[in-house]
C-alpha positions, 0 to 999 in steps of 0.5 A: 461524951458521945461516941457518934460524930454528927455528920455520922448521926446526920448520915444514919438519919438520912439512911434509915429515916426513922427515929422513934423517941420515947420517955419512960420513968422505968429503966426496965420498960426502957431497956425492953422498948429500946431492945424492941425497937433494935430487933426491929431494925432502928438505930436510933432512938430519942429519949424524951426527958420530961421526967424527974431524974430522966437524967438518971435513966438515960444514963443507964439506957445509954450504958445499956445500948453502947455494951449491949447494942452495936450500932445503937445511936442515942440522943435526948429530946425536950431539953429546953436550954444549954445546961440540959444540953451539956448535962446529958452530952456528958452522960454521952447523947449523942445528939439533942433534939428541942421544941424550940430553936434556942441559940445557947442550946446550939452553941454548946452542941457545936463545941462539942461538934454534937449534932442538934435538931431544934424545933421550928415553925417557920422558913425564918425559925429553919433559916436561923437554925441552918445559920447556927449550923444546924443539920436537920431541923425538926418540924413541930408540931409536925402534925399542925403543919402537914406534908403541904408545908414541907413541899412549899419550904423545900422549893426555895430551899432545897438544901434544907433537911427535915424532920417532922415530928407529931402527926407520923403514923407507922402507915404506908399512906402516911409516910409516903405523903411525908416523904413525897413531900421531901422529908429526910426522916420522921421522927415517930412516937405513940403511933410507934411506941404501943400499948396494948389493951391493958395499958402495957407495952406492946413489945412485939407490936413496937417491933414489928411495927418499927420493921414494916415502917423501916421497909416502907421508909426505905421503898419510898427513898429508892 
């Protein structure tokens, strides 16, 4: 059962602007990014579950965050249909984010008053979401859309909150035309979760990193 209300998880989207996701197979790597992106000053993180047996690992990183990182607030991304939804609800997500917009996904997330993010491409797609009560809606591949395509949906509907995720890089100039644009948050990937030069994480790169982007976002929202 998640343990944040979706009002509260649409409230610290809001504050912070950030939410960093990733996958691992690792439960190990995973608990050192999630440990990074914490010291950093995130609060929220959505686990991509593309794997097989993701299921498995969240469940771990989830127990891992709620006794050893207060305040730490774990959602699930790439889930594709309602059973996935519901399954890893019950491993306590607090909240589900999609490429797509799927009505049975919101459903199961509205009866249990989780808060869903999904995928849209479209002023039809956010209007639809926002009908199904959605709170925020992601806007993928934000990368293909731009900065431009924000500005131009938030003039008719201001009301709409956004999160574009792909195309979000840790750079003042790049989180500045987003949030200029009217974005509520941005959602941040590989640009945020680093490797080194070896093919390793780079730890201490994902921290510092997930600090200046968080000092950036919150001088852009003053």
């Amino acid at each position: 059962m998640a343990q944040h209300s979706r009002i509260n998880v649409a409230n610290i989207m809001t504050k912070t602007g950030l939410v960093p996701l990733f996958y691992d197979s690792d439960i190990s790597i995973c608990k050192k990014i999630l440990d990074a992106l914490y010291n950093g000053g995130a609060r929220l993180l959505e686990f991509t579950a593309r794997g097989d047996f993701a299921e498995d690992v969240f469940s771990e990183l989830n127990k891992y965050a709620i006794s050893k990182l207060p305040g730490m607030i774990l959602g699930v991304g790439s889930i594709t249909d309602g059973a996935a939804a519901s399954r890893y609800m019950a491993l306590g997500a607090n909240f589900i984010v999609t490429p797509v917009l799927r009505e049975d996904i919101a459903l199961v997330c509205n009866r249990r008053k989780v808060l869903w993010s999904p995928g849209c491409g479209s002023l039809a797609e956010i209007a639809k979401a926002e009908e199904l009560g959605c709170e925020i809606v992601k806007l993928f591949p934000g990368g293909i859309y731009g900065p431009d395509f924000v500005k131009a949906i938030k003039g008719p509907c201001q009301w709409t909150s956004i999160m574009p995720t792909g195309g979000v890089s840790p750079t003042k100039e790049n989180l500045e035309s987003w949030f200029k644009a009217g974005v509520t948050c941005v959602g941040m990937g590989s640009k945020l979760i680093v490797k080194d030069a070896s093919g390793n994480y780079d730890y201490n790169k994902i921290r510092e990193l997930t600090k200046s982007s968080l000092e950036i976002i919150a001088e852009l929202k003053k």
